[in-house]
C-alpha positions in Angstrom: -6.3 19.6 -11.5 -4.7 18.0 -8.4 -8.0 18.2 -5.3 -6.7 19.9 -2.2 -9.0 18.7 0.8 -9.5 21.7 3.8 -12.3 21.7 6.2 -14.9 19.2 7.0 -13.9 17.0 3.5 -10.2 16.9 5.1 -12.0 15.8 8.4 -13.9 13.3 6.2 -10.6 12.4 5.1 -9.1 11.2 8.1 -11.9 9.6 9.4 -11.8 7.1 6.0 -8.2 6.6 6.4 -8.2 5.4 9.9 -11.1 3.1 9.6 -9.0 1.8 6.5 -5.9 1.5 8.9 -7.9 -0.2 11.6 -9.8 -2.6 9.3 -6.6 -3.6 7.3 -4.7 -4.4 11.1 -7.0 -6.3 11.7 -7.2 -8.4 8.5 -3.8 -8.4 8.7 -3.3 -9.9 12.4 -5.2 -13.0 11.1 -2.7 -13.8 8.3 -1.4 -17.2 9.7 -0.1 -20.7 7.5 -3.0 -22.4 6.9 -5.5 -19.8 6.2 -6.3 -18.8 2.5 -6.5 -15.6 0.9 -10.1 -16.1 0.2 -10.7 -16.3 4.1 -8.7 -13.4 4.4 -10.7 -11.6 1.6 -14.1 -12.4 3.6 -12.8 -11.1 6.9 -12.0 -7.9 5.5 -15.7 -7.9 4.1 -16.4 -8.5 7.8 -14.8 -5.7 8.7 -15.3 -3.3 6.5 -19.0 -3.8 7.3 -18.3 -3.2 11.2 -16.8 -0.2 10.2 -19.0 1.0 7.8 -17.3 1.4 4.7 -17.8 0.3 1.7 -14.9 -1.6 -0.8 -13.6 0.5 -3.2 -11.9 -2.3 -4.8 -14.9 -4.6 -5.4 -16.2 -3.5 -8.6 -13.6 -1.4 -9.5 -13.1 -2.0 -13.7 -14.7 -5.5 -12.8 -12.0 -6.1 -9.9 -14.1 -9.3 -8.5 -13.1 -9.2 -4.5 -13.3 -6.8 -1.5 -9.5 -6.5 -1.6 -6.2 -7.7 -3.7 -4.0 -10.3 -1.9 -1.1 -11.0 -3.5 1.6 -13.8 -2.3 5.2 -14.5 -2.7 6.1 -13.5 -6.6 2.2 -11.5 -7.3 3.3 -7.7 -7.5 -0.3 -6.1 -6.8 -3.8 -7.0 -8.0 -3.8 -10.3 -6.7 -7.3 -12.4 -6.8 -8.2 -14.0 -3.7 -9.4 -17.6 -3.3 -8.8 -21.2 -2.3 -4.7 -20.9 -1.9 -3.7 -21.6 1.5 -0.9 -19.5 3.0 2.6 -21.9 3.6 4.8 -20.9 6.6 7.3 -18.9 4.5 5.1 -16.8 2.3 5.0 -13.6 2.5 1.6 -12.0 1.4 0.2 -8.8 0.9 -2.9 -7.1 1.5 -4.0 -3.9 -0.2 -7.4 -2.3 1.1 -9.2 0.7 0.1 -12.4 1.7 1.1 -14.8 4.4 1.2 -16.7 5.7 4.0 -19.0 9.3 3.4 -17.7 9.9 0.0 -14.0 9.9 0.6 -11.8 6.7 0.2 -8.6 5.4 1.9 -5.6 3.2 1.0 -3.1 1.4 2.8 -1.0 -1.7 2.1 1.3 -4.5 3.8 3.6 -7.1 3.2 3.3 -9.7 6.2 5.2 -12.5 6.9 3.6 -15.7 7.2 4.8 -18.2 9.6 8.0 -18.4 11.7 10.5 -19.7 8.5 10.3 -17.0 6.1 13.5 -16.8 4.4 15.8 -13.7 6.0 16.5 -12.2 2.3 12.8 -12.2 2.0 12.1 -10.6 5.6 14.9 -7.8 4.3 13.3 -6.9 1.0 10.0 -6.2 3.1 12.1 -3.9 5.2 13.8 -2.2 2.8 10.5 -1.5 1.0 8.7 -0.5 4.5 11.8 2.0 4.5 11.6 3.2 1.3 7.9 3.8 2.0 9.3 6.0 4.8 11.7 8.0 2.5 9.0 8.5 0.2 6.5 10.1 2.8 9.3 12.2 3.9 9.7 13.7 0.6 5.6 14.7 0.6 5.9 18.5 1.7 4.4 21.6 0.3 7.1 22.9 -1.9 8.4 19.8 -3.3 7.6 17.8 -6.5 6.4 14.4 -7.3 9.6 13.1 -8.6 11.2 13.6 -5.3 9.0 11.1 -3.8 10.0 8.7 -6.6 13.7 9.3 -6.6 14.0 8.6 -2.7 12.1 5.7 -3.4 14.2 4.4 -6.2 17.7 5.4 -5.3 17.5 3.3 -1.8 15.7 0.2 -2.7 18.1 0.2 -6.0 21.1 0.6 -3.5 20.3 -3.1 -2.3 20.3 -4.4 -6.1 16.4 -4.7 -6.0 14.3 -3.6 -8.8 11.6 -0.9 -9.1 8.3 -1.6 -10.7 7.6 0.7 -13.6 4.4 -0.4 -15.3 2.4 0.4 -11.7 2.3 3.6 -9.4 0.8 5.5 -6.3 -1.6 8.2 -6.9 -3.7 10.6 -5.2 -6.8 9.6 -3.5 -9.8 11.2 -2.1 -13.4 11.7 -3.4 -12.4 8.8 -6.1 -9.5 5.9 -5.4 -7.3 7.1 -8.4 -7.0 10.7 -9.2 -4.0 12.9 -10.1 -1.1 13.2 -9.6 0.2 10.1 -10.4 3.1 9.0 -8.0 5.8 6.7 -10.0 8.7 4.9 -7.5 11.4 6.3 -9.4 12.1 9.7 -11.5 14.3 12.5 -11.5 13.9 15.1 -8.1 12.2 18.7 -9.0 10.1 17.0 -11.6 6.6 16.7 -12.1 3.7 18.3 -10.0 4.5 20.7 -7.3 3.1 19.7 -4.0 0.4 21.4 -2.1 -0.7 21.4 1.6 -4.0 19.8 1.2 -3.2 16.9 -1.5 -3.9 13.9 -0.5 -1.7 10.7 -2.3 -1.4 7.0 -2.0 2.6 6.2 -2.4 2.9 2.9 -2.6 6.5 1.4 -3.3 6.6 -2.0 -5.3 9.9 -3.4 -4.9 11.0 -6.6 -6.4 14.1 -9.0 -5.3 15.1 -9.3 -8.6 14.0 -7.5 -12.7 11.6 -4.6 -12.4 9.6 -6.0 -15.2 6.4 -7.6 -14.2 3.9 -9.2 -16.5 -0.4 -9.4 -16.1 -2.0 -13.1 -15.6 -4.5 -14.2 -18.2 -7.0 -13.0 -15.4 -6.6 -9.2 -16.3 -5.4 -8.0 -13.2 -3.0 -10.4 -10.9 0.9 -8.8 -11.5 3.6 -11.2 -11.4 7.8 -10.6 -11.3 8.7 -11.5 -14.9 11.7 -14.0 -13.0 9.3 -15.3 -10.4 11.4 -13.8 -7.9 8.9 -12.4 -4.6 7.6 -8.8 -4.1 7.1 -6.7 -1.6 4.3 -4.0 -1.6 3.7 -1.6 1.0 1.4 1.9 0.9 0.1 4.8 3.2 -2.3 8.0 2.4 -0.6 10.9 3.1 -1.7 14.4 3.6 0.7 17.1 2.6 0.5 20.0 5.0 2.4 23.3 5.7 4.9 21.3 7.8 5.6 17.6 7.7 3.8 15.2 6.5 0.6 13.3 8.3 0.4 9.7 8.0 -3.6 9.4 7.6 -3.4 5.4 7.5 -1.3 5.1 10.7 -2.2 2.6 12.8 -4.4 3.5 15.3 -4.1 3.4 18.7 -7.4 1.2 19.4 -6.0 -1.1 16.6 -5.0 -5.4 17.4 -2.3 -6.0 18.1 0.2 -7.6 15.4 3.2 -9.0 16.3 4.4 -9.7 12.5 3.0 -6.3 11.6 5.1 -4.5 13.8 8.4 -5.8 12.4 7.3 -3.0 9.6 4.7 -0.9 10.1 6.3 1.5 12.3 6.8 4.4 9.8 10.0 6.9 10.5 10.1 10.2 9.2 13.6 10.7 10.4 
């Protein structure tokens, strides 16, 4: 049974997904070369405290750290600690968190530096893009598969690969709950959409093979070739008209100047 959130547990909703949209700006508008990802993991403790919520990652199936940062060829999953960001990485920051029983999730892929390589800076577009396509395919009416088959025809159109092995999902009262969301499939398959279903889709692009492989740590998600990742993710709400963005960044949010080479979100 796929939830559908009404009332005060949608308001609930959107209250956790902004303050997960604000915190992870904010995180993310500190990414610069010379930081590392364990610094970046404590700051989004820090904030995650000021807005009162509560990691959902931390804990979750022994997941050690308030977040997963994952740089350059790490997919998803990635543990922070001492590694210090290079000019030219690219690094991405997945936070969910909870906040009066209802959980939020959003990710990025940010640029570190002024030298990242252009092909890089492109696969982070095209997978901001396809993020786009996706959302735009979340209305009442519509399946599942839609969502994945946007996804996967564009970013496959530029020769990149989708990962298989890791999905979105919906999200509410517990991080994963049904549906799951794959980045590819066949349109009018799977689960019929709903106004009131919340889901995580979350594209996971890679440069090169689709196929990814898990570290000896149990979690960190590496390109099988070694070739870099993008990852980026919004909670959507499906209503009876387009969809709402509930991890759109809000207006009090930091500014981010290499945040706002992607984050801006079209559903045109």
């Amino acid at each position: 049974m796929i939830p559908i959130l009404k009332g005060r547990d949608l308001d609930r909703m959107r209250t956790a997904c902004r303050l997960n949209a604000l915190a992870l700006r904010e995180v993310a508008a500190a990414v610069r070369p010379g930081i590392t990802t364990a610094e970046l993991d404590q700051l989004a403790a820090d904030r995650m405290r000021v807005h009162h919520l509560t990691s959902a990652s931390l804990g979750y199936g022994g997941f050690p750290y308030y977040t997963c940062i994952s740089v350059n060829e790490e997919v998803v999953h990635g543990f922070p600690g001492p590694r210090v960001l290079n000019d030219g990485d690219i690094v991405t920051v997945d936070l969910c968190a909870s906040i009066d029983g209802f959980t939020g999730d959003n990710a990025v892929t940010i640029p570190v530096g002024q030298h990242v390589d252009p092909a890089w800076l492109k696969l982070c577009r095209v997978t901001r893009d396809a993020l786009a396509l996706g959302i735009a395919q979340a209305r009442a009416g519509n399946r599942v598969g839609d969502i994945g088959h946007a996804v996967q025809t564009f970013a496959e159109s530029f020769g990149y690969g989708v990962v298989r092995d890791f999905c979105g999902h919906g999200v509410g009262r517990a991080l994963h709950q049904d549906p799951q969301i794959p980045n590819y499939g066949s349109p009018r398959s799977g689960a019929r959409l709903k106004p009131g279903m919340c889901l995580a889709i979350e594209p996971m692009i890679n440069m090169g093979t689709w196929r990814v492989e898990v570290m000896d740590n149990e979690w960190t998600v590496k390109t099988r070739d070694r070739l870099p990742a993008a990852h980026f993710e919004h909670t959507v709400l499906v209503t009876d008209g387009d969809p709402e963005i509930l991890t759109a960044v809000p207006a009090d949010a930091p500014p981010c100047p290499a945040l706002d080479l992607f984050d801006a979100v079209s559903l045109a």
